[in-house]
C-alpha positions in Angstrom: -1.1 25.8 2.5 -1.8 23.0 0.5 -0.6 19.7 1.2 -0.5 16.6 -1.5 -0.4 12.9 -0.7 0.4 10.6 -3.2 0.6 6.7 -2.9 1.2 3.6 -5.3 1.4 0.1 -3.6 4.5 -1.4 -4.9 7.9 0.0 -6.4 6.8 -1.2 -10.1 4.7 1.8 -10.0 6.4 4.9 -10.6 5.3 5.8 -13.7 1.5 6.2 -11.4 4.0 8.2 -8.6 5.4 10.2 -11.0 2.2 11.1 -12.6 0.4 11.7 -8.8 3.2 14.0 -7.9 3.1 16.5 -10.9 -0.8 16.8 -10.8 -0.3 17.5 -7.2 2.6 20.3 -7.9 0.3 21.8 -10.7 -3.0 21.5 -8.2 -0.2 24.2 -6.4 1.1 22.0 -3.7 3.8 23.3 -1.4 4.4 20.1 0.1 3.9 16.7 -1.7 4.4 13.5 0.6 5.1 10.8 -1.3 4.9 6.7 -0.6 5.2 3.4 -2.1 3.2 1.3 0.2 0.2 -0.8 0.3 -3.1 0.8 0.8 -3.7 -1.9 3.1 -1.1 -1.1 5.4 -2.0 0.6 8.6 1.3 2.0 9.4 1.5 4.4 6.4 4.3 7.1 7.4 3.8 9.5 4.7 0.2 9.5 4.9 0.9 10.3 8.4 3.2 12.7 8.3 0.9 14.6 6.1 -2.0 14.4 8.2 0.5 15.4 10.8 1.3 18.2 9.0 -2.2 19.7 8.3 -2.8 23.1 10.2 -6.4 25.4 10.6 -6.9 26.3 7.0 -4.4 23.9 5.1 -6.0 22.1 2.6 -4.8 18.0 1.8 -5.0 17.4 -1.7 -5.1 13.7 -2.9 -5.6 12.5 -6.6 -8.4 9.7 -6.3 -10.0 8.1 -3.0 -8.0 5.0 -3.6 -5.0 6.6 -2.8 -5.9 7.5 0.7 -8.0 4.5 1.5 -9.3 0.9 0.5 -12.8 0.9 1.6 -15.2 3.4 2.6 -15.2 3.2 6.4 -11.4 4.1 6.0 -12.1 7.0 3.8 -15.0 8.3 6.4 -12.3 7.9 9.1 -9.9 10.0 7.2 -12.0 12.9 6.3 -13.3 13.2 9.8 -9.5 13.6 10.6 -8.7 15.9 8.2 -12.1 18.0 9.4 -11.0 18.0 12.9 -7.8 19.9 12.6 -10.2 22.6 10.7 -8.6 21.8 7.0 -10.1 20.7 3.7 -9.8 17.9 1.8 -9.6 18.0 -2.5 -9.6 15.2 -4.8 -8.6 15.8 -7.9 -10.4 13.5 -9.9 -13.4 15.6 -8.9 -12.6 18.1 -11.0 -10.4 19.6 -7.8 -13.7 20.7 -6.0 -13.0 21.2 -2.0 -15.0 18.8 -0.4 -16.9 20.9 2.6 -17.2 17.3 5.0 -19.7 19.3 7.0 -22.2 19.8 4.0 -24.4 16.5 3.7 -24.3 16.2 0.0 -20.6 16.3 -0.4 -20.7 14.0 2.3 -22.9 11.5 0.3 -20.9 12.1 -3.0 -17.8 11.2 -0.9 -19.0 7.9 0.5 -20.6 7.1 -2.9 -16.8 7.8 -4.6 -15.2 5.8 -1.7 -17.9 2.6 -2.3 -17.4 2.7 -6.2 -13.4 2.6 -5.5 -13.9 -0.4 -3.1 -16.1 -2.3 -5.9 -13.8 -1.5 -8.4 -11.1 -2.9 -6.0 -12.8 -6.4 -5.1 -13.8 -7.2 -8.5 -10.2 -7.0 -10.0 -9.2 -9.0 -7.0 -12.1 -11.4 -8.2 -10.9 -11.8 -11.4 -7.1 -12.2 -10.7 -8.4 -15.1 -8.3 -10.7 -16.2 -11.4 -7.5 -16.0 -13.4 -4.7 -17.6 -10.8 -7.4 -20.8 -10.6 -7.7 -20.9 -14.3 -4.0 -20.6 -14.7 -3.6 -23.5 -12.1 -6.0 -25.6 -13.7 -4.0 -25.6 -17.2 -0.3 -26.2 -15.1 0.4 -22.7 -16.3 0.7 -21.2 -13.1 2.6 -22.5 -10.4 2.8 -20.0 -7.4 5.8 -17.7 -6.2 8.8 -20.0 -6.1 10.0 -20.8 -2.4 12.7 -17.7 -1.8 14.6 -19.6 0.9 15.0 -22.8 -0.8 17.4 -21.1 -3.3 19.6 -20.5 -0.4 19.7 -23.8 1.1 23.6 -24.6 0.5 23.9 -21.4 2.1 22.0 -22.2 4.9 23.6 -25.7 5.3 27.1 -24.4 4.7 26.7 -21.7 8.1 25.0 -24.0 9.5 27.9 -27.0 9.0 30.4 -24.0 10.2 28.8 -24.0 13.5 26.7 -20.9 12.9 23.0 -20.7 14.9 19.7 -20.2 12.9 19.5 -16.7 14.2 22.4 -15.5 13.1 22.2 -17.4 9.5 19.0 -16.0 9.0 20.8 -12.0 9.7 23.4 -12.8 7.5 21.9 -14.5 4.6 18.7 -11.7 4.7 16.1 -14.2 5.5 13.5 -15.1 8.0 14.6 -17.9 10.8 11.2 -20.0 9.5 13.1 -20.2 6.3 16.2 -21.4 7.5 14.4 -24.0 9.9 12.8 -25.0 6.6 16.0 -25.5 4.8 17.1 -27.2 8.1 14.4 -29.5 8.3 14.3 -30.5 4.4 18.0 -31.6 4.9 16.9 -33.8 7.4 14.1 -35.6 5.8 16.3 -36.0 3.0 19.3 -38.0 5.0 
């Protein structure tokens, strides 16, 4: 049986889900499991459930290393998994060739695959941090607004009624640091 994973990191990605999930149905997967999740997440479910899933003789099918794992080590770590319960493991963008993880030189073309991704990976994560300084340094860019200061009449009002920081926090769908913020600005502020 064959088996697809496909994974974007954030929900602003489903044209890249979309496109996973048909190239895994026309590599002739019976089961796609599908995610939108950072790759940097060790709780991944779907990834799980996959692996999970894997039998003697399935085969996992996966579009590019990056959507399994973010660094090499990771990658490694998966394949041996996928080995152990006796399955395969294809990538698509290698062509679709079954990767035999006991046969050195598709071992090698593997970890070389896996190290490219990670470069690729850290470099754009260079350049947005080349960017974000640049940004900062001509006042363009300014940061991800405070979330919980929006709410602080909110939090003042439940809080005025009597209401605990606990319970404002569950009801307004924030974390209790927030509200203690909001808390705490009102009363360097009086």
């Amino acid at each position: 049986m064959k088996i697809g994973y496909a994974r974007t990191s954030t929900i602003e990605q489903d044209a890249g889900l979309d496109a996973q999930m048909r190239d895994l149905h026309a590599a002739g997967c019976e089961q796609v499991y599908a995610e939108k999740i950072s790759g940097t997440k060790v709780d991944r479910p779907k990834l799980q459930a996959a692996l999970d899933h894997l039998r003697k003789g399935d085969t996992l099918v996966i579009t590019k290393p990056d959507r399994m794992a973010r660094s090499t080590a990771d990658l490694l770590a998966f394949v041996d998994l996928v080995k152990a319960k006796g399955a395969a493991l294809v990538i698509l963008s290698m062509g679709g060739q079954t990767l035999d993880t006991g046969n050195p030189t598709s071992k090698l073309m593997l970890t070389m695959l896996a190290a490219v991704a990670e470069f690729e990976r850290e470099l754009m994560l260079e350049r947005q941090r080349e960017g974000i300084a640049k940004a900062q340094a001509e006042g363009r860019y300014k940061g991800r607004p405070p979330s919980a200061t929006t709410r602080a009449g909110e939090v003042l009002a439940l809080k005025a009624e009597g209401i605990g920081p606990v319970e404002i926090a569950k009801r307004l769908g924030i974390s209790r640091a927030s509200v203690y913020r909001c808390l705490d600005a009102q009363t360097e502020t009086v």
